[in-house]
Structures are given as C-alpha cells and as structure tokens.
DRENNU-59892 format. One record per residue (C-alpha): residue in one letter; chain; x, y, z. Coordinates in nm, 4 decimals, decimal comma, always signed. Example, Ala and Ser with C-alpha at 12.3 -4.5 7.8 and 13.67 -1.06 7.14 Angstrom:
BEGIN
['A' 'A' [+1,2300 -0,4500 +0,7800]];
['S' 'A' [+1,3670 -0,1060 +0,7140]];
# end
This chain:
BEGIN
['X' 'A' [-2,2280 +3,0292 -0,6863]];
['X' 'A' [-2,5284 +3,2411 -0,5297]];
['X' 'A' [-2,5612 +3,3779 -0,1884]];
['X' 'A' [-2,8324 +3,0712 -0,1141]];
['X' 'A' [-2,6206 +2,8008 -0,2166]];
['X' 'A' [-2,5797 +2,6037 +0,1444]];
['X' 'A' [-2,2595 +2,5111 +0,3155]];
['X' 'A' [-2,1745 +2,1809 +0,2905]];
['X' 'A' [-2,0602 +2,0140 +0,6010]];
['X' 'A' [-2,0263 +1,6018 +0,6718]];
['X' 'A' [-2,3149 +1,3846 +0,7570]];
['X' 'A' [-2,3510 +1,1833 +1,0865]];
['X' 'A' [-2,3908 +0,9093 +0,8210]];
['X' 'A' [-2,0941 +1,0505 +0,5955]];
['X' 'A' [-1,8831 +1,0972 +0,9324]];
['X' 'A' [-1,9679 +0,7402 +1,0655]];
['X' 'A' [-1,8744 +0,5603 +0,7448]];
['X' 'A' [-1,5241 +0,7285 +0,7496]];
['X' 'A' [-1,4492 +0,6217 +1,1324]];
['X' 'A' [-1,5712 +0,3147 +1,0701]];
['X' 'A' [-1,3644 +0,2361 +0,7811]];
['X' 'A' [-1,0667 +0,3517 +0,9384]];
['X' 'A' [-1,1125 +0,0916 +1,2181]];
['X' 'A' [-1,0834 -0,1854 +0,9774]];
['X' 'A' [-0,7848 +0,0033 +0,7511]];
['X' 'A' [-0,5718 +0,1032 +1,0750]];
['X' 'A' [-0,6479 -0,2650 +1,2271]];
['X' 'A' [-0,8392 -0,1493 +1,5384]];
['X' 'A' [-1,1294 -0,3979 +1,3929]];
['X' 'A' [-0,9194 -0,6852 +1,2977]];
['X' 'A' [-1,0088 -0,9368 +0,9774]];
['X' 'A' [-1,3017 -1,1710 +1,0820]];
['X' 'A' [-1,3421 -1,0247 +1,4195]];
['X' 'A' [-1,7199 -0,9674 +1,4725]];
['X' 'A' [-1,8084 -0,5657 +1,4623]];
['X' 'A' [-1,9478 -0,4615 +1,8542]];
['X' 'A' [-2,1846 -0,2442 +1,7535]];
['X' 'A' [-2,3212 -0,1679 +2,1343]];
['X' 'A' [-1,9821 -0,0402 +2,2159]];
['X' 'A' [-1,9101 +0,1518 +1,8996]];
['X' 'A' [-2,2636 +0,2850 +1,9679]];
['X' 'A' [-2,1913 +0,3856 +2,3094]];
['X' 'A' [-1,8395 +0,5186 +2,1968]];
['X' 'A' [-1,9902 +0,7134 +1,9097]];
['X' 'A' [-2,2904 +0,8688 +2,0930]];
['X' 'A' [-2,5358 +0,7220 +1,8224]];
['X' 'A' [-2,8336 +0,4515 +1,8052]];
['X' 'A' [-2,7732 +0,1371 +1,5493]];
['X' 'A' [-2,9857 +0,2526 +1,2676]];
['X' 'A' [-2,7526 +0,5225 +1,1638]];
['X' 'A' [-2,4106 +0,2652 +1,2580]];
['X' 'A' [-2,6025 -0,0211 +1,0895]];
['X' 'A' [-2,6614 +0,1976 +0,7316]];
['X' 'A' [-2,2692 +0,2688 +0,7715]];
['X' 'A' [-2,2011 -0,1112 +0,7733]];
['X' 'A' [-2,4481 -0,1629 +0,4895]];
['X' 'A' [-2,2307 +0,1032 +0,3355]];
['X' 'A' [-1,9144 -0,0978 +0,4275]];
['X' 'A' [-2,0242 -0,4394 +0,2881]];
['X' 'A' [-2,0616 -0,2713 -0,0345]];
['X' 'A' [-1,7178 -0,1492 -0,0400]];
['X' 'A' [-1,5856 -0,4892 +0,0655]];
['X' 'A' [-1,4859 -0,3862 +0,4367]];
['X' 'A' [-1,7290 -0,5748 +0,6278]];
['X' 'A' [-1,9446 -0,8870 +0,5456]];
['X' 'A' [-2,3285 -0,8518 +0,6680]];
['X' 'A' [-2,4489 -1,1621 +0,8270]];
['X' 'A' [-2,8411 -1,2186 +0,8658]];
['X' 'A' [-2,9267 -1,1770 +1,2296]];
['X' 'A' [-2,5682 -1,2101 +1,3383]];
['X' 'A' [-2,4462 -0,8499 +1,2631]];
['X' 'A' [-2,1438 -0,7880 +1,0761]];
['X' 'A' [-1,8060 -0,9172 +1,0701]];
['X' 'A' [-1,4363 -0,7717 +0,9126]];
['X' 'A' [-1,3763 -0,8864 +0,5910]];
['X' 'A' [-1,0454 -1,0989 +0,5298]];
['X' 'A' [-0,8419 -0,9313 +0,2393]];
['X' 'A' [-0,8344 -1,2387 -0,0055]];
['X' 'A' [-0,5287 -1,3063 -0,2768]];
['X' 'A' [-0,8257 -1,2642 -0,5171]];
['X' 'A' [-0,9441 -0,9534 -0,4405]];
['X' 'A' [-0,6160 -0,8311 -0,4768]];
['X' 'A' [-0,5580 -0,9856 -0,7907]];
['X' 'A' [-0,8912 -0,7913 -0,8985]];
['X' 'A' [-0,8105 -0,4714 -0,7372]];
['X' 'A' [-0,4202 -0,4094 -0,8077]];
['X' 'A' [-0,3972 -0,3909 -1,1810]];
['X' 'A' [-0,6871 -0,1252 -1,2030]];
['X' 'A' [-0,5522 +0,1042 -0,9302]];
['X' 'A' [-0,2226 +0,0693 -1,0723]];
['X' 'A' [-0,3905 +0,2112 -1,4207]];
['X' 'A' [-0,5721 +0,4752 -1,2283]];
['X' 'A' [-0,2003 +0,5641 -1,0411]];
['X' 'A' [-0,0511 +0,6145 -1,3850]];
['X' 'A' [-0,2838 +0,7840 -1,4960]];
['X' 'A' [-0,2663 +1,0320 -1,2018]];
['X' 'A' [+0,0654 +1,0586 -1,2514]];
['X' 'A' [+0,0183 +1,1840 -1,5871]];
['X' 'A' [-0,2860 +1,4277 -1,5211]];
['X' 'A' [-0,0475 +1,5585 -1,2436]];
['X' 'A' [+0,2439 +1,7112 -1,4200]];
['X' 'A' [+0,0286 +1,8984 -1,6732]];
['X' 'A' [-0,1824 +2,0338 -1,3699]];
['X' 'A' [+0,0155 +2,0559 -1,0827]];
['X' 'A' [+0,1350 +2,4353 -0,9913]];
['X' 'A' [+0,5320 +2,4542 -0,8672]];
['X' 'A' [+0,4095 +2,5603 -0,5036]];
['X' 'A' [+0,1920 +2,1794 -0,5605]];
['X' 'A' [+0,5190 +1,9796 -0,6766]];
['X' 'A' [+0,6987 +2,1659 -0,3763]];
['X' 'A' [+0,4548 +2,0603 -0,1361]];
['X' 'A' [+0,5055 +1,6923 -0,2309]];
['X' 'A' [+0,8337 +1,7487 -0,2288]];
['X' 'A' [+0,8434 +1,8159 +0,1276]];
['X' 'A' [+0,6264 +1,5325 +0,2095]];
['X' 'A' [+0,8754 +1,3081 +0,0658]];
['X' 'A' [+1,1506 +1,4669 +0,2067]];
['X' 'A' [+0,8985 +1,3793 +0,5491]];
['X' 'A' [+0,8749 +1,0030 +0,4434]];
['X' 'A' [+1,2194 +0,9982 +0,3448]];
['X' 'A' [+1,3383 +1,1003 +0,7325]];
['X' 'A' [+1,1213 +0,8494 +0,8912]];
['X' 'A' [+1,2338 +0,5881 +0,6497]];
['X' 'A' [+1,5747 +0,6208 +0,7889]];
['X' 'A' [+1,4062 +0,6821 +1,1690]];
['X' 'A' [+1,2167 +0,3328 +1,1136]];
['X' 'A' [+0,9236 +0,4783 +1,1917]];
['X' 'A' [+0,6877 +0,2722 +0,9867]];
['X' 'A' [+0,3197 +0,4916 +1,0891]];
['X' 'A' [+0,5333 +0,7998 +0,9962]];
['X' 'A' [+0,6538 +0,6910 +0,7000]];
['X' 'A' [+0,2792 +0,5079 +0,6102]];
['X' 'A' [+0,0841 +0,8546 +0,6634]];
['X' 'A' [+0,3753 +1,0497 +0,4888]];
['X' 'A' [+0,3310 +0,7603 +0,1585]];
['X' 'A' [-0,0300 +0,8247 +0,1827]];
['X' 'A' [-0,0221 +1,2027 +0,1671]];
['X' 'A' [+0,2316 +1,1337 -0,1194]];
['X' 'A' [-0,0182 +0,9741 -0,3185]];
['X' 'A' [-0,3282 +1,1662 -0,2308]];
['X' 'A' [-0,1671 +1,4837 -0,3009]];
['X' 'A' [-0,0903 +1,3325 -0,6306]];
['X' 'A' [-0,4099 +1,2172 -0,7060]];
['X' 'A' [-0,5614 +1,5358 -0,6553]];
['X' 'A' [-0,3167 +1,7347 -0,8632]];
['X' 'A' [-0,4781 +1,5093 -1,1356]];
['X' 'A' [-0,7621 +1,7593 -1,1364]];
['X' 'A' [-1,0084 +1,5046 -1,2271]];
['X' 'A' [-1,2947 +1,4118 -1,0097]];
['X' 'A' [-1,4641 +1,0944 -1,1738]];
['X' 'A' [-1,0524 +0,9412 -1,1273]];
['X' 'A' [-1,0388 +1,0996 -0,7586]];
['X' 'A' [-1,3538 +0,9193 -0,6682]];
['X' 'A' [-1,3072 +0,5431 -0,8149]];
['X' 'A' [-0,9524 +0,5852 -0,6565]];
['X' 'A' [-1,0784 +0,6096 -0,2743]];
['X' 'A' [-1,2926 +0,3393 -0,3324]];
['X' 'A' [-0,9738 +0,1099 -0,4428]];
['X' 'A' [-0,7573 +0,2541 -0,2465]];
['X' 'A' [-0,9839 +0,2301 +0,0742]];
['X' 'A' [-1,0349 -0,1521 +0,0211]];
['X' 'A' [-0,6363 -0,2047 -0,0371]];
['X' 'A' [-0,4930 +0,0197 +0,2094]];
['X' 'A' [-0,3844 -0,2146 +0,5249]];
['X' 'A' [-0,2782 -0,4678 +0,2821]];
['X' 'A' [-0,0323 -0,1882 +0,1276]];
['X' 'A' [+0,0472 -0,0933 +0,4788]];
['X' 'A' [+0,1987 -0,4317 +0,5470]];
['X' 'A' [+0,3732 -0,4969 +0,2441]];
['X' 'A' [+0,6240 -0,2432 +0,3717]];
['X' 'A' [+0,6862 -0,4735 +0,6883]];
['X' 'A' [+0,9674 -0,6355 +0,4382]];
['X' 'A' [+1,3275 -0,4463 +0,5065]];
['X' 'A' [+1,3902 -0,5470 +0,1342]];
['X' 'A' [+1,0316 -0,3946 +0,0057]];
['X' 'A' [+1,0504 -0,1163 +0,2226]];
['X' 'A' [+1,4159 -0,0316 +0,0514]];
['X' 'A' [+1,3080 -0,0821 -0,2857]];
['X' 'A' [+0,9859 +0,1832 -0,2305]];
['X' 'A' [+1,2096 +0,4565 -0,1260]];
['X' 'A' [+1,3872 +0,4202 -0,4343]];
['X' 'A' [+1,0703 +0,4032 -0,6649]];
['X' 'A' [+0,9769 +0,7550 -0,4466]];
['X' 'A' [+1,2830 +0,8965 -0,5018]];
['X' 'A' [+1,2629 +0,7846 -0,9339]];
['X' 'A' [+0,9120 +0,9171 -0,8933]];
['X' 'A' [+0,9942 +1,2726 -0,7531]];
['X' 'A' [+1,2598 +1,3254 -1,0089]];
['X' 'A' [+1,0333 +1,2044 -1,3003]];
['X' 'A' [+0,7746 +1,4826 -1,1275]];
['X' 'A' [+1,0565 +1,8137 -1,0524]];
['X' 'A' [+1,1012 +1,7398 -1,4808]];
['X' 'A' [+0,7055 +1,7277 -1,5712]];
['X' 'A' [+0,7664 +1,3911 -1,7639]];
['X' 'A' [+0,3699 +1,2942 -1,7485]];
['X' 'A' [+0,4878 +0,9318 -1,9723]];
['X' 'A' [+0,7682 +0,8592 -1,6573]];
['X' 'A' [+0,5917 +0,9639 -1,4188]];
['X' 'A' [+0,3099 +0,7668 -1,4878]];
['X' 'A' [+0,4892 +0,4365 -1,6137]];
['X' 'A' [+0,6795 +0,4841 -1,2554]];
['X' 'A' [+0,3655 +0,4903 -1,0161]];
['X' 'A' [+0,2049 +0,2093 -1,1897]];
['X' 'A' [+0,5032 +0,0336 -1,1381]];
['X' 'A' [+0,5326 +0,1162 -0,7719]];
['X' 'A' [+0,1704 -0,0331 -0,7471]];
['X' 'A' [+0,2059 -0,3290 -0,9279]];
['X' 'A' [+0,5842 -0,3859 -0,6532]];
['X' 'A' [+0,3215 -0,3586 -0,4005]];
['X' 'A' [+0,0981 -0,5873 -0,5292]];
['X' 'A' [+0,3968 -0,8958 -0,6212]];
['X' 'A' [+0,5043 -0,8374 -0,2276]];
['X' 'A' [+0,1791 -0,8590 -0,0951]];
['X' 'A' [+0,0773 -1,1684 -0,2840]];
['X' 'A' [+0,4442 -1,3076 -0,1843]];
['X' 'A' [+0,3445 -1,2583 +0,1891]];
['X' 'A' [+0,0212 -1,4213 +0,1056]];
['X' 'A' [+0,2256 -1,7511 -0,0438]];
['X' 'A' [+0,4204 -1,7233 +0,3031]];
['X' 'A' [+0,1172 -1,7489 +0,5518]];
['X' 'A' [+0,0683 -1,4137 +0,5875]];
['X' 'A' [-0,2221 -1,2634 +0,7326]];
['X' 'A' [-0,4332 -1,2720 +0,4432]];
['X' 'A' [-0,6277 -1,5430 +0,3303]];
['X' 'A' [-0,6012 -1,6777 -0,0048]];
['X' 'A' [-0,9416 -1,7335 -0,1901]];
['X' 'A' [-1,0868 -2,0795 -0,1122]];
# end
C-alpha cells in the first residue's frame, strides 16, 4: 500500500444496484410487477440514466427483465432457473465449507457460533425475518472465512438471484425443522475442523433447499415453472 493509494468508497451506481436488488430479494418489487422508475427516482434523489444502468445491471443478473420502450419488469423465479442455479451453489457451499475450517481463526468459528445461537432463539420465537437475516449472516460469514475471493464473488451472484426463493422455502413448519437440524450438524462438523463434513453437510443443506422449493413449485407456489 502507498500513501496515494485512494480510499475506496461505493458508487452512486454501485449503491443503486444494491438497493435495487434488495427490493426484488426482500419482495418490496414483487415478481412481474412493472419497476416505477419515477418514484424510485424521486425516492432515491437521482435522474434515470444512473437507475436505468442499475436495471441494465439487474437484467444481467436475472433480477429484472428489460423491455424495449416499456421499462423493466421483476423477473419470475422459474423451476428452471433453479434447477440451473442450485447444484452449482451447492458445490460452491461445500466448498466454502471446506476452505473455512482450514482458515477460519477460533474468535471466527465463535462468532458464527453466536449467530447460530441468534437463529437458533428466533427459530423457537417464530420469528421468520430474524431467523432469515441470522441464516444469512450464517452463511456469509462462512463464505468469507473461505478466504478466497474468485469463490466469494461467483457466490453473491448465485446467491443474489436465489435468495427470496430460499427465504420461502422456510415457510414449511416441516422444512423449517429439518434446517435447524442441518445448522446444528453443521456447527458441530465446524467446532471439530472436519473440512470433508463440513462441506458434504452445507451442500446438503442447499440441495434440502432446493427439493422444498421445487416441491412448493409442484404445489402452485409462487414461482412459475418454465413454460
């Protein structure tokens, strides 16, 4: 590092991708619902060349679906995107898992610890956003303790395009059982440092996720299967 190297700091452009993907992943923009960009303008204090790059941004990662002169509209998670999507962040999960034991400090395991111990109490609370952002930090925190940046970066692109759809999986009572005891398998493979467990375990937990969302798909559930 030398004393010219600049600080780094988020780009309008940067900032207004990440809000706007949120709107679709927390459901505030709901699947096939038209984007208002004069009121996201207004709300976000910018013009619609920057917001209309973001969506261009969007549409590439599968969020949004450009439509000539008629702006942009939420894309519907389909059964075959998941089918595409699932088995290769599962891969990239188990691999984490791995990269994390042999990398991960104690004070790093502890942390996660906590945040399970977190997800565990609003588990039994019902509180399903509580429990969501506690699994999320969960699995970020293990993804990072990978140490590996070219596995961090293809995993928030997967994980950004899949993340309502593993949201709702956890509506099932039965599901939502079944993940607290694949977190709980998961911690204890992670207190040992068994990389091979750990990593068979959280491709497993992915591939759960996938089966129930696909289920709730074959139910009429609120996404659309291909065709």
């Amino acid at each position: 590092m030398t004393l010219t190297q600049a600080i780094k700091r988020p780009t309008l452009h940067e900032e207004l991708v990440d809000r706007l993907r949120n709107l679709v992943v927390d459901d505030t923009l709901k699947p096939g619902e038209k984007v208002p960009e004069k009121e996201l303008c207004e709300a976000f204090g910018v013009s619609r060349t920057p917001l209309r790059e973001a969506l261009k941004v969007l549409a590439s990662e599968g969020f949004v679906v450009l439509q000539a002169n008629r702006g942009a509209r939420v894309a519907r998670v389909t059964r075959q995107e998941l089918e595409d999507t699932f088995p290769v962040i599962s891969r990239l999960e188990q691999l984490a898992g791995e990269l994390a034991c042999a990398h991960l400090e104690d004070a790093g395991i502890a942390d996660i610890e906590a945040r399970h111990r977190d997800m565990v109490q609003a588990y039994h609370a019902r509180d399903r956003q509580a429990y969501f952002q506690a699994n999320q930090d969960i699995h970020q925190a293990l993804i990072r303790g990978a140490q590996n940046e070219i596995l961090e970066s293809h995993h928030k692109l997967l994980a950004g395009r899949v993340r309502r759809a593993r949201f709702m999986v956890n509506l099932s009572d039965e599901r939502w059982a079944e993940a607290i005891d694949e977190h709980e398998r998961m911690m204890a493979k992670l207190r040992a440092r068994d990389a091979d467990g750990l990593g068979q375990l959280m491709k497993l937990h992915m591939m759960n996720k996938f089966a129930a969302h696909i289920k709730a798909i074959d139910a009429g559930g609120d996404a659309e299967p291909e065709g």
